[in-house]
ZADO-1210 file (C-alpha; in nm, 4 decimals, padded with zeros to 6 digits):
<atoms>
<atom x="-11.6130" y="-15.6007" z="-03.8221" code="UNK" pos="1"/>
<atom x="-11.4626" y="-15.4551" z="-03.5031" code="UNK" pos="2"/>
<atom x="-11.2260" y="-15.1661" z="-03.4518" code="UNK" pos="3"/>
<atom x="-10.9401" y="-15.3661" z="-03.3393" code="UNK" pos="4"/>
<atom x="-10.9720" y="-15.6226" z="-03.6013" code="UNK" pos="5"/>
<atom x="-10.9453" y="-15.3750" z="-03.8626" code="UNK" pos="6"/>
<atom x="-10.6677" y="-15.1659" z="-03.6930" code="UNK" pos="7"/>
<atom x="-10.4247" y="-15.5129" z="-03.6936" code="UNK" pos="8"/>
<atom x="-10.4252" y="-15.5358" z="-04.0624" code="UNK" pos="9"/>
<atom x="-10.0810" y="-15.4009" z="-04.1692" code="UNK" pos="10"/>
<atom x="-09.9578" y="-15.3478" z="-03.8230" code="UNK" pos="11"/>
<atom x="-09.6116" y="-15.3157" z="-03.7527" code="UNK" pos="12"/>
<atom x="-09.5895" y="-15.2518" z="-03.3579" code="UNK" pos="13"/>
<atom x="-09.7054" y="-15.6672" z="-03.3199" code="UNK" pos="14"/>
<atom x="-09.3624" y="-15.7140" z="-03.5315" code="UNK" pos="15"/>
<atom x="-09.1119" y="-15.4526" z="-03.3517" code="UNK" pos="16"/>
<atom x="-08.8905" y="-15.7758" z="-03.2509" code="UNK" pos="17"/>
<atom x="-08.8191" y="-15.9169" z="-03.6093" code="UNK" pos="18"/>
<atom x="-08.7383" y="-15.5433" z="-03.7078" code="UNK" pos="19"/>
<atom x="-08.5050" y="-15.3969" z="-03.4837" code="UNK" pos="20"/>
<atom x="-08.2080" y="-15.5420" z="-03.2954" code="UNK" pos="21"/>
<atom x="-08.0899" y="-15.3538" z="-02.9505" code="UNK" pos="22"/>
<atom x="-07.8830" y="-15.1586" z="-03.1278" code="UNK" pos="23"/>
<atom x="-08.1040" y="-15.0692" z="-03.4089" code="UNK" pos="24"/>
<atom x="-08.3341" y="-14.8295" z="-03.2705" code="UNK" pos="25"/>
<atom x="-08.4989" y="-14.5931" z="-03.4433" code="UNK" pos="26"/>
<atom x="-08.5217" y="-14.4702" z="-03.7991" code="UNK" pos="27"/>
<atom x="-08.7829" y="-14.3096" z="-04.0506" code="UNK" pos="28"/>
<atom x="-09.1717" y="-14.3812" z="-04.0552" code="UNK" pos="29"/>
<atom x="-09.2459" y="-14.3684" z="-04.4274" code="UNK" pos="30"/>
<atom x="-09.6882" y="-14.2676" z="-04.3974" code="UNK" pos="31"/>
<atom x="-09.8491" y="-14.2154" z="-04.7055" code="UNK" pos="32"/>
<atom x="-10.1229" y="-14.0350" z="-04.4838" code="UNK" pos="33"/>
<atom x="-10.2700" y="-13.8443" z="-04.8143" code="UNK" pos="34"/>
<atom x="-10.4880" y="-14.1658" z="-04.7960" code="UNK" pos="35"/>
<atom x="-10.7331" y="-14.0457" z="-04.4687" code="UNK" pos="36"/>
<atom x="-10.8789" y="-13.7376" z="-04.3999" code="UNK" pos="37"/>
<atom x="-10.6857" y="-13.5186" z="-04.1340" code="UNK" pos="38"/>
<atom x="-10.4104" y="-13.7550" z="-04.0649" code="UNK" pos="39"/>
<atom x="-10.1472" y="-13.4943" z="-04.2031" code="UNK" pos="40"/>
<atom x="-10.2825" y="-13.2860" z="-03.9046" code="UNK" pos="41"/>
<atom x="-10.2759" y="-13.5096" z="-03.6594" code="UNK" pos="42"/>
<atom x="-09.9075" y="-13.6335" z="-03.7530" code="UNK" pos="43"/>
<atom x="-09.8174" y="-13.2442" z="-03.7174" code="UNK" pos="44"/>
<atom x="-09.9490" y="-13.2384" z="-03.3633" code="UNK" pos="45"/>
<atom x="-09.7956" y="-13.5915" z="-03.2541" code="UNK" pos="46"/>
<atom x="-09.4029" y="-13.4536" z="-03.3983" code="UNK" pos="47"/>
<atom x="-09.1924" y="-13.1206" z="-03.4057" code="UNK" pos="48"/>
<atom x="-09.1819" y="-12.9406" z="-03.7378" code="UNK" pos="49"/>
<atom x="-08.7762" y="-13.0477" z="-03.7846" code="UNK" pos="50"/>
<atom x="-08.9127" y="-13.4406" z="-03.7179" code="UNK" pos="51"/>
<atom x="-09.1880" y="-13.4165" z="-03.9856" code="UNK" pos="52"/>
<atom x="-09.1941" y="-13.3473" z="-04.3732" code="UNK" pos="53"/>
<atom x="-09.3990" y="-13.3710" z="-04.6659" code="UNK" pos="54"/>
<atom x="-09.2649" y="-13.5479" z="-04.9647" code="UNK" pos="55"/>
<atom x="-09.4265" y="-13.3474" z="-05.2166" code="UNK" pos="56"/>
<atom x="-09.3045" y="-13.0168" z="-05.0635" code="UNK" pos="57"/>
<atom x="-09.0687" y="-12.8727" z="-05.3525" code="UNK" pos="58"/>
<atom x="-09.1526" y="-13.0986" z="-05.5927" code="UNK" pos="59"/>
<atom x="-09.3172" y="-13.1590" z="-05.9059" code="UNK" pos="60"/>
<atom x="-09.6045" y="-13.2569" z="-05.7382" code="UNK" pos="61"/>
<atom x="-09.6496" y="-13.0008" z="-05.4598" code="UNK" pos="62"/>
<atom x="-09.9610" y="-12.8742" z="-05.6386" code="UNK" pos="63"/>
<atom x="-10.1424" y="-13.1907" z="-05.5095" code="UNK" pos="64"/>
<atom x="-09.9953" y="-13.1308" z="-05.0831" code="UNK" pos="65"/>
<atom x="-10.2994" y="-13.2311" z="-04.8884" code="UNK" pos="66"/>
<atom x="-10.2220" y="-13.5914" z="-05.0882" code="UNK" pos="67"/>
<atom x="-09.8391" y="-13.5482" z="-04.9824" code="UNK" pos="68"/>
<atom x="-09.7292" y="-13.8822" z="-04.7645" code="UNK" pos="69"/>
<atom x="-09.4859" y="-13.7449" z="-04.4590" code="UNK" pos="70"/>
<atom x="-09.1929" y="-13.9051" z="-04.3727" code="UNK" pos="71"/>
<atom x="-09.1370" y="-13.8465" z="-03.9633" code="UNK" pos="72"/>
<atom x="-08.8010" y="-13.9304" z="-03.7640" code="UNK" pos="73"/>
<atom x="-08.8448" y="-14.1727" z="-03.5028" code="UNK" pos="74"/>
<atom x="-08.6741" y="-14.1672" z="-03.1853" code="UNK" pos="75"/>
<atom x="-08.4044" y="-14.3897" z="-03.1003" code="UNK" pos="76"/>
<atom x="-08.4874" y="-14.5317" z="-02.7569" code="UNK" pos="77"/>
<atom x="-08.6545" y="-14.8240" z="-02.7709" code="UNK" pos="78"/>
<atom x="-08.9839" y="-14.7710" z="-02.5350" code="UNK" pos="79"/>
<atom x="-09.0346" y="-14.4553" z="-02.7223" code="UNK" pos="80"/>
<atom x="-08.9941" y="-14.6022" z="-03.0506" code="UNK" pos="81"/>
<atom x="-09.2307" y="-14.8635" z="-02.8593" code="UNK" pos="82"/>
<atom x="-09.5100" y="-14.5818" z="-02.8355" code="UNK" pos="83"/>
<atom x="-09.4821" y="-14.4139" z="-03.1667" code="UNK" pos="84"/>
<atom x="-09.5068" y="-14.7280" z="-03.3552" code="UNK" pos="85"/>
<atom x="-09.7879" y="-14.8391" z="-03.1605" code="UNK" pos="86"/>
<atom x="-09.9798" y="-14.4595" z="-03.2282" code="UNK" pos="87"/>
<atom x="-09.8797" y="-14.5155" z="-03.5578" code="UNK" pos="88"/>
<atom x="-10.0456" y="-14.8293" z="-03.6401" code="UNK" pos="89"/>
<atom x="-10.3761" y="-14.6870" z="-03.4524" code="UNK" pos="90"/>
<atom x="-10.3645" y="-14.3437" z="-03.6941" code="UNK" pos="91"/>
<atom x="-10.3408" y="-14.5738" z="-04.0031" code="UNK" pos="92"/>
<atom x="-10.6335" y="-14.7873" z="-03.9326" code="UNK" pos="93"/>
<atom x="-10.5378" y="-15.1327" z="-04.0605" code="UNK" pos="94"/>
<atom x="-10.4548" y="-14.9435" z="-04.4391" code="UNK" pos="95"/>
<atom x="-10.0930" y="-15.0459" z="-04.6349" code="UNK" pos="96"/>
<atom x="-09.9698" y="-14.7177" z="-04.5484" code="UNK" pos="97"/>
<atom x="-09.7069" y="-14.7501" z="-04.3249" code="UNK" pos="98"/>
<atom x="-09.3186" y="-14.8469" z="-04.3574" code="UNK" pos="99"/>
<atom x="-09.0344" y="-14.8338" z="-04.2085" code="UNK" pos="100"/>
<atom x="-08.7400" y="-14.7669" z="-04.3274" code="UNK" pos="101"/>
<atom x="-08.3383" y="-14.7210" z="-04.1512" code="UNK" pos="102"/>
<atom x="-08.0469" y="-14.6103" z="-04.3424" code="UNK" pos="103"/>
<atom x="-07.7104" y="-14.4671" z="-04.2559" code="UNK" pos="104"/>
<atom x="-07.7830" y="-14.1508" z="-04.4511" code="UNK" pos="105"/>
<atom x="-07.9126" y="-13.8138" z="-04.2473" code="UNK" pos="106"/>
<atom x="-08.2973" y="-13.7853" z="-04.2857" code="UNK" pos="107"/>
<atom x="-08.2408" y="-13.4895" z="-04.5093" code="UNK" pos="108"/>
<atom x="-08.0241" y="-13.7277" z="-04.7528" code="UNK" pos="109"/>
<atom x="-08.2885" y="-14.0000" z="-04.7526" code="UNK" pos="110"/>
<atom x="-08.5642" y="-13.7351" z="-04.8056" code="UNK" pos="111"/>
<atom x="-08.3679" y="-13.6486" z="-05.1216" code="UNK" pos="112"/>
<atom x="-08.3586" y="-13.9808" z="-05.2627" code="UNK" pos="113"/>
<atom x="-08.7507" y="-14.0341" z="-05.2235" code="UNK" pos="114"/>
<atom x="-08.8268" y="-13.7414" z="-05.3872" code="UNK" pos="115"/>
<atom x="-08.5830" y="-13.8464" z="-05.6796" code="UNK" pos="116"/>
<atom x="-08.8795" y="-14.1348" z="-05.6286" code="UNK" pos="117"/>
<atom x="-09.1983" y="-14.0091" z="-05.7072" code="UNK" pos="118"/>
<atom x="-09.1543" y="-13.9926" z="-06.1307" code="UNK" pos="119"/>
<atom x="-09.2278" y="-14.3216" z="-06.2897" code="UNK" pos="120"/>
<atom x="-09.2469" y="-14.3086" z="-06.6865" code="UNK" pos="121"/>
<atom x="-09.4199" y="-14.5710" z="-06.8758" code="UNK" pos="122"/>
<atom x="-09.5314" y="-14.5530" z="-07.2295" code="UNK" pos="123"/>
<atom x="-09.3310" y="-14.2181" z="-07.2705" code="UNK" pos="124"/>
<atom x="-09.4915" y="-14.0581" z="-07.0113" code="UNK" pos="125"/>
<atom x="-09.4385" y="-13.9446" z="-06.6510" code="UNK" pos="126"/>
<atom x="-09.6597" y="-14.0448" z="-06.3587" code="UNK" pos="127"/>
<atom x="-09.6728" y="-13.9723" z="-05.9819" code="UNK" pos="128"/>
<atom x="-09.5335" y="-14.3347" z="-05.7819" code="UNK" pos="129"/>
<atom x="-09.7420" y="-14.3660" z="-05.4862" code="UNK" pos="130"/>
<atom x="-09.5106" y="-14.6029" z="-05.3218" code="UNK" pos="131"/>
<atom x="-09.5687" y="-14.4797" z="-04.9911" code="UNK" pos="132"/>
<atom x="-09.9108" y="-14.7226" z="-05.0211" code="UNK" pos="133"/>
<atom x="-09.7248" y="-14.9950" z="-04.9677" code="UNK" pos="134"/>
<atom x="-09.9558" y="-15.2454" z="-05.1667" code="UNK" pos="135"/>
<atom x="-09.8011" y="-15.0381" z="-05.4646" code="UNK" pos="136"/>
<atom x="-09.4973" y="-15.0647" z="-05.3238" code="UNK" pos="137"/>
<atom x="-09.5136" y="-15.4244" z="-05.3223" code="UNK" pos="138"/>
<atom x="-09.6355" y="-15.4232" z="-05.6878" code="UNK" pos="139"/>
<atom x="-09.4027" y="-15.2299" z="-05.8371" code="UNK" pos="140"/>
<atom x="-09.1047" y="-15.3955" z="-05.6746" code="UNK" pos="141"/>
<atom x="-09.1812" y="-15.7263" z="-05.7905" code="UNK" pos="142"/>
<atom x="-09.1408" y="-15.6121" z="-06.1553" code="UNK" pos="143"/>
<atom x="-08.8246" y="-15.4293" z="-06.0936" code="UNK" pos="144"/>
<atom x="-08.4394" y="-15.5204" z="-06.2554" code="UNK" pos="145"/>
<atom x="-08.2117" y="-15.5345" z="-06.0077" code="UNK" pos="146"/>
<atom x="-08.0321" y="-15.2311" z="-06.1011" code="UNK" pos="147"/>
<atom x="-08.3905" y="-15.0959" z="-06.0859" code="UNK" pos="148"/>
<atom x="-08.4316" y="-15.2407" z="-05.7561" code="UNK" pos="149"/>
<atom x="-08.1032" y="-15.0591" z="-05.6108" code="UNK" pos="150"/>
<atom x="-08.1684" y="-14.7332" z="-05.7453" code="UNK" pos="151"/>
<atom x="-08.4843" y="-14.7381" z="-05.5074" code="UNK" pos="152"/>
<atom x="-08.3915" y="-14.9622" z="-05.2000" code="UNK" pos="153"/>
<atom x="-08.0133" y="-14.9488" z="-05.2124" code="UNK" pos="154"/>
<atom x="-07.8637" y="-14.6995" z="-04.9513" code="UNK" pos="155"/>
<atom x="-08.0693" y="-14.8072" z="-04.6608" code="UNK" pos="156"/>
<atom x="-07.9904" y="-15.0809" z="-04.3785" code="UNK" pos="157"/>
<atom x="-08.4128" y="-15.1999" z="-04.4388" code="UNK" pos="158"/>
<atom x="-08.7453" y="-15.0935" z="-04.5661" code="UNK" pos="159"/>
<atom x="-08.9986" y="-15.3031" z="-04.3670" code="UNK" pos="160"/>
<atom x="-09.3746" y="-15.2925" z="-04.4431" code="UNK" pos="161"/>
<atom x="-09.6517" y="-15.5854" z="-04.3954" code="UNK" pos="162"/>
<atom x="-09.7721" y="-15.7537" z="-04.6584" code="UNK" pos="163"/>
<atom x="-10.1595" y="-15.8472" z="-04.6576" code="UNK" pos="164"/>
<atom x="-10.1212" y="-16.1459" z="-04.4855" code="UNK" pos="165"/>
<atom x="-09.9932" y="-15.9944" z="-04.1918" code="UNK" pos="166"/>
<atom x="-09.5933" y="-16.1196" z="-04.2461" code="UNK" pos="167"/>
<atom x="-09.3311" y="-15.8599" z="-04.2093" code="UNK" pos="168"/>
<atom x="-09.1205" y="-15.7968" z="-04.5412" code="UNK" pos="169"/>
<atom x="-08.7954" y="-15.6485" z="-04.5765" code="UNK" pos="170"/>
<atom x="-08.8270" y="-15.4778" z="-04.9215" code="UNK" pos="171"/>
<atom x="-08.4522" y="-15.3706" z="-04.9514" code="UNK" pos="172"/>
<atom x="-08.3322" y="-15.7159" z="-04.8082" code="UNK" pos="173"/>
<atom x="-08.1416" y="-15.7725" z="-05.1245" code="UNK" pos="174"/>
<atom x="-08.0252" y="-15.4887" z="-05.1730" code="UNK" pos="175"/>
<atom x="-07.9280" y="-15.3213" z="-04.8457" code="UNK" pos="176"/>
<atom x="-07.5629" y="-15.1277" z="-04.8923" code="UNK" pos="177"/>
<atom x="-07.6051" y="-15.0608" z="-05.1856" code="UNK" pos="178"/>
<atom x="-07.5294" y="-14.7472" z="-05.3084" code="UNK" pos="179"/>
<atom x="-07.8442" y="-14.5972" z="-05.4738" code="UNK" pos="180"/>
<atom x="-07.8143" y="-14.2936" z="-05.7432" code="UNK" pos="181"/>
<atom x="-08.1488" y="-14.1768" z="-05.8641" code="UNK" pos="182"/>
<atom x="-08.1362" y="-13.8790" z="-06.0894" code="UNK" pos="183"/>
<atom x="-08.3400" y="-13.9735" z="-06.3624" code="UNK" pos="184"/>
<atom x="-08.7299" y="-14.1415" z="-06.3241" code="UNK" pos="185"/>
<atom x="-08.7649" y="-14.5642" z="-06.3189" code="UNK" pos="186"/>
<atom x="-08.8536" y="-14.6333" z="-06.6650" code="UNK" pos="187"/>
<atom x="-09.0519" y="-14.9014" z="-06.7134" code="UNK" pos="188"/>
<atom x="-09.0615" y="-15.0988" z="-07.0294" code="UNK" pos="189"/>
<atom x="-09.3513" y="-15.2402" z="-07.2073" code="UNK" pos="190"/>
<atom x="-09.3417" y="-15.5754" z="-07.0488" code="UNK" pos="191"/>
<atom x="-09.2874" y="-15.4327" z="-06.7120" code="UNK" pos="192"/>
<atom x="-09.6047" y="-15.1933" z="-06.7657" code="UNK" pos="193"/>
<atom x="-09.8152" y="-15.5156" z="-06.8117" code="UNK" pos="194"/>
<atom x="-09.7291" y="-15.7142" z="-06.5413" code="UNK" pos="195"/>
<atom x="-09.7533" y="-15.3686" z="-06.3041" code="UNK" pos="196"/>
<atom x="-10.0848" y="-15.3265" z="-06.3943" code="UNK" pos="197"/>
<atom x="-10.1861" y="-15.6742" z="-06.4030" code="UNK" pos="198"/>
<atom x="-10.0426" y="-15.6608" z="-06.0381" code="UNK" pos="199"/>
<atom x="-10.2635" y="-15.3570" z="-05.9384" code="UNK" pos="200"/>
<atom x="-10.5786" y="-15.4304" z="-06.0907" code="UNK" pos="201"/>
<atom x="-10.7395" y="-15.5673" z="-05.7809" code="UNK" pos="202"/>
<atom x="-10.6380" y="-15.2469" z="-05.6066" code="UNK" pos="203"/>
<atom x="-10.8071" y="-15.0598" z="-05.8432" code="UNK" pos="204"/>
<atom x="-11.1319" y="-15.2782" z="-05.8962" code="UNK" pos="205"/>
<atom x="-11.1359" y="-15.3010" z="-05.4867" code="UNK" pos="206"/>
<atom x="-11.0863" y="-14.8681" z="-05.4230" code="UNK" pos="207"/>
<atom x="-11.3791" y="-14.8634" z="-05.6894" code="UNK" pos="208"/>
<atom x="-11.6164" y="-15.1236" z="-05.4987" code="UNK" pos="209"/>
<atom x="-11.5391" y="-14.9402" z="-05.2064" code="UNK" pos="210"/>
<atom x="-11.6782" y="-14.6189" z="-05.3593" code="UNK" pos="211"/>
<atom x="-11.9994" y="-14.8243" z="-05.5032" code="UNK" pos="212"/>
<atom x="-12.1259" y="-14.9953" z="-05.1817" code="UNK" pos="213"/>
<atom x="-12.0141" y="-14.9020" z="-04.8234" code="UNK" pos="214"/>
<atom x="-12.0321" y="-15.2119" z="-04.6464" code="UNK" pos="215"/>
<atom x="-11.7509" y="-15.3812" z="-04.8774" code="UNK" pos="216"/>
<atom x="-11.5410" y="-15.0856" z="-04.6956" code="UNK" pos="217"/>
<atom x="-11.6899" y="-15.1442" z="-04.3665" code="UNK" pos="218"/>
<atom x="-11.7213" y="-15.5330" z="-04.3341" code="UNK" pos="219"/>
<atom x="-11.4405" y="-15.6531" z="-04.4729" code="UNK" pos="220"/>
<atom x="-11.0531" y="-15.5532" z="-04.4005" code="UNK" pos="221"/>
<atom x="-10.8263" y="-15.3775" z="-04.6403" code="UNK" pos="222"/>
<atom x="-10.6213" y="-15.7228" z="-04.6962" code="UNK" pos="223"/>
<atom x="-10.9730" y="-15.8849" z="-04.7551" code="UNK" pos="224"/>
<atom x="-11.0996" y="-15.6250" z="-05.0172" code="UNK" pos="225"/>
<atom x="-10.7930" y="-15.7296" z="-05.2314" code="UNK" pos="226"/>
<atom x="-10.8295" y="-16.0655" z="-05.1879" code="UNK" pos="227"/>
<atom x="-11.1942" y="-16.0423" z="-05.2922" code="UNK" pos="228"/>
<atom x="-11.0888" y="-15.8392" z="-05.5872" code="UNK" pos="229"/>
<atom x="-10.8103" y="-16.0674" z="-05.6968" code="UNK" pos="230"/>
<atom x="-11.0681" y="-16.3547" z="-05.7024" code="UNK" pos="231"/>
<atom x="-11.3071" y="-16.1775" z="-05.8973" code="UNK" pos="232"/>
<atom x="-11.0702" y="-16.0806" z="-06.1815" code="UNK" pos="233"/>
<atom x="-10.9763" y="-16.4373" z="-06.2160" code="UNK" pos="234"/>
<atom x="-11.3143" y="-16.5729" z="-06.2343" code="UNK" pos="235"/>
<atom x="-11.4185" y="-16.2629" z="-06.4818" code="UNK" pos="236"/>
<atom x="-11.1412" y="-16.3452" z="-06.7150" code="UNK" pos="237"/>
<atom x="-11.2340" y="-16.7687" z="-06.6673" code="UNK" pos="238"/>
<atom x="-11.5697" y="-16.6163" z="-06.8254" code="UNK" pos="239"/>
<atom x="-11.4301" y="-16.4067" z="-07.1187" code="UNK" pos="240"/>
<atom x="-11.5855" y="-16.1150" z="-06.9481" code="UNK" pos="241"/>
<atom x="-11.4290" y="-15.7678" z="-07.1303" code="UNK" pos="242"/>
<atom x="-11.2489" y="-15.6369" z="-06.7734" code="UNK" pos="243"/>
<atom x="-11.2960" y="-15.2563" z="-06.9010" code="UNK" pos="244"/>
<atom x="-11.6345" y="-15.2610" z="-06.9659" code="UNK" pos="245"/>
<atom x="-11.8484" y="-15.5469" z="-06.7569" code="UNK" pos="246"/>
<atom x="-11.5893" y="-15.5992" z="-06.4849" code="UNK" pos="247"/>
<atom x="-11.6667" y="-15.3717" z="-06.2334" code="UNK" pos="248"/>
<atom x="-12.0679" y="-15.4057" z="-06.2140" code="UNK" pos="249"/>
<atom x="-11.9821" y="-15.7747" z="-06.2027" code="UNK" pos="250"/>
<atom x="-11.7709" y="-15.7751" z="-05.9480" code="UNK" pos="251"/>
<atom x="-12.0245" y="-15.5315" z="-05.7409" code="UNK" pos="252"/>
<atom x="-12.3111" y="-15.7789" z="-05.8332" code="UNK" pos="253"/>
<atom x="-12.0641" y="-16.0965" z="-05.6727" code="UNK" pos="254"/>
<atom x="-11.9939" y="-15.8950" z="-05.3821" code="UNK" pos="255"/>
<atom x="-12.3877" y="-15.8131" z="-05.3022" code="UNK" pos="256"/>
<atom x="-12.5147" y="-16.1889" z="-05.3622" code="UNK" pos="257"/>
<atom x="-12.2627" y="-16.2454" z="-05.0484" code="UNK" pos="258"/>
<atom x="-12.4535" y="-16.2672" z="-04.7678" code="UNK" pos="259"/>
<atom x="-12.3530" y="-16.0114" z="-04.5138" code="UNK" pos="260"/>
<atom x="-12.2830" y="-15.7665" z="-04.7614" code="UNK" pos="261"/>
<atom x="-12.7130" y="-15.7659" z="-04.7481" code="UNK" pos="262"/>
<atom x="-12.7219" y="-15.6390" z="-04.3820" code="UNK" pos="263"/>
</atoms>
């Protein structure tokens, strides 16, 4: 699979039209760069310290900083904002890392409210949200109340990542305005917790293929991984297969009988 192939998966530079008007320049990069080696490093280099911040830094989860994503302050002329979108899609080779987000609110105020972000309790206890991937993003969104749904996008103008097709989505399109007071973690209930992981479980069967056998990471795009995954699960489960236990060795022995995964 070529370079540039991969690198357009999850792009938004190809989209900068659809997301900002003349007079809508600018805004935050949202880069959950915990997710390649060195990118934290090279993000440091690209922007000045006051443009650039880890969202883990005074946190709960500050122990774990080398995963931190950033969150970097664009500039607000367009044919900069041209540039660093471009660079930005090229540093996050073609993974669902990347959003962008605008809101009214100073960047210290909106780095606030993600923070108030990153605890998600199910089941009576508190996890890390990695919603900076935006696949999880995506995923935990779509299982959201609406009151849910404006404690996390409400207070900002948009949050635009790319879905795996390659289509531009405005995840705080219906909820834009709003205010948004986080001060306590998303609690999920048990139905919610269900359908989340239902939603994520070819995410998680696709990072551990990826791990097993190289050449699913190397010959197929993010977007297709998923895909591949998706279609798996649902032909495991049309053959009563226990997911826990014979899932993932099926799903590595599918993947091999393809092909170009032999090469």
């Amino acid at each position: 699979m070529s370079a540039s192939r991969k690198c357009l998966s999850y792009a938004l530079s190809p989209h900068s039209e659809t997301i900002w008007k003349e007079d809508e320049a600018g805004g935050l990069a949202l880069i959950d760069a915990g997710q390649i080696n060195g990118l934290a490093t090279r993000l440091r280099k690209l922007y000045q310290p006051e443009k650039c911040f880890l969202l883990y830094e005074d946190t709960f989860a500050e122990n774990v900083a080398e995963l931190s994503p950033m969150l970097v302050e664009l500039s607000s002329d367009p044919h900069q904002l041209a540039l660093e979108l471009r660079d930005l899609d090229g540093l996050c080779a073609g993974l669902p890392i990347l959003a962008l987000i605008q809101t009214h609110q100073s960047t210290a105020q909106w780095l606030r409210h993600l923070r108030s972000l990153l605890r998600l309790q199910m089941d009576g206890s508190e996890y890390l949200w990695r919603f900076a991937d935006t696949q999880m993003l995506q995923a935990t969104s779509s299982i959201l109340t609406p009151e849910q749904r404006i404690a996390v996008f409400g207070g900002c103008r948009s949050w635009w990542i790319v879905t795996a097709d390659g289509t531009p989505k405005d995840m705080a399109f219906s909820t834009a305005k709003q205010n948004a007071e986080t001060t306590q973690p998303l609690r999920l209930d048990a139905s919610q917790e269900h359908a989340l992981l239902t939603q994520i479980a070819p995410f998680m069967l696709a990072s551990q293929l990826r791990s097993m056998d190289a050449r699913f990471n190397n010959q197929l795009t993010h977007a297709e991984q998923s895909t591949f995954s998706a279609k798996c699960i649902e032909d495991a489960r049309g053959e009563f297969l226990d997911e826990d236990t014979e899932l993932l060795s099926w799903a590595l022995s599918k993947w091999q009988e393809v092909p170009h995964a032999q090469d």
